[in-house]
N, C-alpha and C positions, 0 to 999 in steps of 0.2 A: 842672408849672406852666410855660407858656408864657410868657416874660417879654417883653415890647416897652417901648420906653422909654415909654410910657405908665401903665406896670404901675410900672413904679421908679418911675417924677414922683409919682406916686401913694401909692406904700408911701414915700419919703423924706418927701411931707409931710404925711405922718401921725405918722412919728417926728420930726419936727420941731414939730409942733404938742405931742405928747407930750413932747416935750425943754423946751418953753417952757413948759409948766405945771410940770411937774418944778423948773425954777429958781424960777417963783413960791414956790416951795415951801421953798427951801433956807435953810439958814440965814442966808447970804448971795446978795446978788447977785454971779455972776458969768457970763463968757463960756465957754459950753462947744463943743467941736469935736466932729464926727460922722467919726469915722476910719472908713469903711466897709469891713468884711471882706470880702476877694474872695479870699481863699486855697478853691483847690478850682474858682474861677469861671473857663469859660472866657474868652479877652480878647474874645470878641463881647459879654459881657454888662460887661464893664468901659467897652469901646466905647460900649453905648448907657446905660449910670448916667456917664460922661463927656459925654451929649451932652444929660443934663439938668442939668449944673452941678455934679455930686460929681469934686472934685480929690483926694481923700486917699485911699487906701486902703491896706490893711492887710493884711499876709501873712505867712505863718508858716514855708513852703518856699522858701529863695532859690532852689533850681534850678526850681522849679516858677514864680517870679515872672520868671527870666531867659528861660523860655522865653516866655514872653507877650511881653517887650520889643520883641520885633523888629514886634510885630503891634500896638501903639503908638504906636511913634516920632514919630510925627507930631503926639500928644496935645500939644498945650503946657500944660505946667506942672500934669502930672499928676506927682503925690507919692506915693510909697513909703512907707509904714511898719514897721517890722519890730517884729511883736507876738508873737514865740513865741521858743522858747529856739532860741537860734542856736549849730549844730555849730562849733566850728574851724574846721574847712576850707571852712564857707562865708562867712569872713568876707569875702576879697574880692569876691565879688557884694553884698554889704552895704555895703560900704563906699565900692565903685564906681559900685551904682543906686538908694540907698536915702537918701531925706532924711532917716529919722529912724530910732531905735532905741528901743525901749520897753521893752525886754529885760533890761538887763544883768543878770548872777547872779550874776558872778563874775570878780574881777580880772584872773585870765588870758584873760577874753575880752574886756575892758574893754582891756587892754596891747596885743592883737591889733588891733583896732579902731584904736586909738591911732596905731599903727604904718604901719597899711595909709592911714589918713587924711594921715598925715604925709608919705607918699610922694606921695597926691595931691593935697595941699597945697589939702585943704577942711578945715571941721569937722562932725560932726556932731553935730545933737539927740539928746541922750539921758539917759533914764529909769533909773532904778535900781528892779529887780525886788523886792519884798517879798512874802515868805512871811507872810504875818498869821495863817497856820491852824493853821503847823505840821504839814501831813500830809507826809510822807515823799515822797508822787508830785507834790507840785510845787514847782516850781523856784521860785529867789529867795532872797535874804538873810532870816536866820533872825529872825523881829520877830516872832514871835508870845507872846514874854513880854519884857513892858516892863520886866524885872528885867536879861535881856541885852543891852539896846540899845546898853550903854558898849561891846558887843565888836564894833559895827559901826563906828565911830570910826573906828580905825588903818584898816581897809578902805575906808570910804569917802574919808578921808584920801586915800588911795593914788591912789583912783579919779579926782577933782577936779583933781589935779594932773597927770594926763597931759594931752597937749596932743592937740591935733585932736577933743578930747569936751569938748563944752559939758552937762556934767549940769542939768537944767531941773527938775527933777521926782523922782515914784514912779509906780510901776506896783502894781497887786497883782490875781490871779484867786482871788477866794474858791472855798470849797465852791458844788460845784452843790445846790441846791435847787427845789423843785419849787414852793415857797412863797418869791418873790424877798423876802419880810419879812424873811427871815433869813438872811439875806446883809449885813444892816444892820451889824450888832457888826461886820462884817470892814470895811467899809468905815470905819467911824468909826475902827476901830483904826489903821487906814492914816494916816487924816489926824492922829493922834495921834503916828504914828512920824514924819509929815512935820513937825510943831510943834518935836519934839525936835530932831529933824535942823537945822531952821531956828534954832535957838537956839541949836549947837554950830557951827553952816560958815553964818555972818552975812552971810558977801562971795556967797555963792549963791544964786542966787534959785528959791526951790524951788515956781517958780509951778504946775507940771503935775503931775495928779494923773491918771493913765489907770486909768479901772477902768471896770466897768460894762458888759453886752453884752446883747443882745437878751431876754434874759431879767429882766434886774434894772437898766436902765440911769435908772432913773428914781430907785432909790433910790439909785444910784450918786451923780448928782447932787444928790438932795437933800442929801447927806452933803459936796458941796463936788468931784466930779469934774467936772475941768475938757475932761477926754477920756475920750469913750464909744467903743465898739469893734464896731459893734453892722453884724451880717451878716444876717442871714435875714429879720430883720424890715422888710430893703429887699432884699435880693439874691434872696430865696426860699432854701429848701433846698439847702444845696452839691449839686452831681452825685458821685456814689463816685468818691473818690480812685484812677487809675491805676496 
């Protein structure tokens, strides 16, 4: 697929026409964001979905996002997302180039984060990771049975009170399916861990709910996501990772 920013103006407002029917739909009305996936995307193709109006994007490799910076710079007020489980040792490129974190899974990389923001005396937005499936291969706090959720408390506890992390939110990546209908229960389950949560840490505002991607983002929102993630169905196909 030959992409020219005619191709992107074009697939973005198609998924933006789809994104506005989608909230006609939801339970409520609310404002949703298009974090567009460009992990895999070289920076020519970030270049030209920058030169039709998309600021957010979304990445999963900080080394692979560091290397794009330099080819950039010049973008004003293009925005970083970090939407995949983030190693240790890359937090300082996270925490150096990235506005937001959508990630968290775990306190020791919450305390990292924490750390490294404090020394550069910003904060960052950030998401707390929920497991809603329970499967062993994906990352996030364990919420797939509303029987556990008391044992997320002390940890998230922990998490709110670091400084330089403004927690806003949840995140969660369901099961892939082939049929995005059922992907539904995970999503509703999410906004259900987000209720509880909102009821136990009152002074939080647990506005952002990130789920949803090019496959099932519509139900995403119906369900109340406030942030879609969604790559291919504007960027095209990633190119095979190097």
């Amino acid at each position: 697929m030959n992409l020219t920013p005619e191709s992107i103006q074009e697939n973005y407002q198609r998924v933006l026409d789809r994104v506005a029917i989608a909230q006609s739909q939801a339970h409520y009305p609310h404002p949703v964001e298009i974090i567009v996936v460009s992990k895999g995307q070289p920076s020519e193709v970030i270049q030209m979905a920058y030169q039709v109006g998309i600021r957010k994007f979304g990445e999963n490799y900080p080394d692979e996002t560091l290397r794009k910076i330099p080819d950039l710079s010049t973008l004003f007020n293009l925005k970083w997302h970090m939407i995949g489980h983030l190693q240790s040792r890359k937090v300082p490129i996270v925490s150096q180039y990235f506005h937001a974190m959508h990630s968290i899974d775990r306190v020791e990389i919450a305390r990292k984060i924490s750390n490294r923001m404090m020394e550069n005396g910003k904060t960052m937005m950030a998401l707390l990771e929920m497991n809603v499936s329970g499967e062993e291969s994906k990352y996030g706090f364990p919420a797939h049975d509303p029987e556990h959720w008391e044992t997320l408390i002390p940890i998230i506890d922990e998490i709110i009170d670091l400084p330089g992390i403004s927690v806003q939110g949840l995140m969660t990546m369901p099961p892939f399916f082939d049929d995005p209908e059922k992907a539904r229960p995970y999503f509703v389950r999410l906004m259900k861990v987000r209720d509880y949560l909102a009821g136990r840490f009152q002074t939080i505002d647990w506005h952002h709910i990130s789920m949803g991607t090019s496959v099932d983002f519509e139900i995403a929102i119906q369900e109340g996501a406030t942030m879609v993630r969604i790559g291919q169905a504007i960027l095209g196909p990633r190119p095979a990772r190097q």
